[in-house]
C-alpha positions in Angstrom: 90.2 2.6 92.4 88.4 0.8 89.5 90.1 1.7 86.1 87.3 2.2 83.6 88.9 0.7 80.4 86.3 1.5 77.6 87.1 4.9 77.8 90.5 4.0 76.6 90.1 0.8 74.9 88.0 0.5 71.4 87.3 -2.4 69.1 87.0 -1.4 66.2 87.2 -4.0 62.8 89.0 -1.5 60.9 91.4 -1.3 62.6 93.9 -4.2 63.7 91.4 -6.9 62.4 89.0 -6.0 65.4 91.5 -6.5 68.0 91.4 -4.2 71.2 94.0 -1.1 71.1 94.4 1.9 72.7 92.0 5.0 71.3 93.6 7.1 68.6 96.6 4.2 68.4 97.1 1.0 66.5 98.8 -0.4 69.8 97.1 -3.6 70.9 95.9 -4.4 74.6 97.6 -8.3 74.0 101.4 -6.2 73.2 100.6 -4.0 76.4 100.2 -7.4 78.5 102.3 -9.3 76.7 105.7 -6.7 77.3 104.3 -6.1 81.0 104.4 -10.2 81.3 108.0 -10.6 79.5 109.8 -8.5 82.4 108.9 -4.4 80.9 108.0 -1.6 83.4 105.1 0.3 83.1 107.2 3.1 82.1 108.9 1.0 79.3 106.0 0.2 77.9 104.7 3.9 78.1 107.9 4.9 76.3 108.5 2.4 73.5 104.7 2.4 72.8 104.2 6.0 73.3 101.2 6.1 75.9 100.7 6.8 78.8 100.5 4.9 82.2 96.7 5.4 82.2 96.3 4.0 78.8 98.7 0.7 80.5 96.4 0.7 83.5 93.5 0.1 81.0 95.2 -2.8 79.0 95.1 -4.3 82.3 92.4 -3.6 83.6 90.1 -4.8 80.0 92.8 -8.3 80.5 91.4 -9.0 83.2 88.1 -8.1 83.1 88.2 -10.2 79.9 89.6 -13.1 82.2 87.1 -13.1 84.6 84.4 -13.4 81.8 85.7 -16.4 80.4 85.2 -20.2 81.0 87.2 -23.0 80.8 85.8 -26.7 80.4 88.1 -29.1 82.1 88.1 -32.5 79.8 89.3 -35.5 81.5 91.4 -38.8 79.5 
């Protein structure tokens, strides 16, 4: 099933200097990943973050949707 991030995810430059965060929090999408990536559960992030597993599903799914969309320019020496 396809998470649909942007009802959980805003942008807003008021608030985190534009980053992306979970609605109604000042939690960022790149602390979700990032404590997901350094060995945390889903459920340890839901807990020390205070949302829920949707709103970690959403992080994710944004990441990589962000991912997909960007372009890397090998440069050889």
């Amino acid at each position: 099933m396809k998470v649909d991030w942007k009802k959980r995810i805003e942008i807003n430059p008021d608030i985190m200097g534009g980053k992306p965060v979970i609605k109604g929090t000042r939690v960022p999408v790149e602390v979700i990943v990032g404590g997901l990536a350094g060995g945390m559960t889903i459920e340890e992030v839901c807990r020390e973050y205070r949302i829920k597993e949707e709103e970690v599903r959403a992080a994710l799914a944004y990441a990589t949707e962000t991912l997909s969309e960007e372009y890397l320019i090998a440069v050889s020496n």
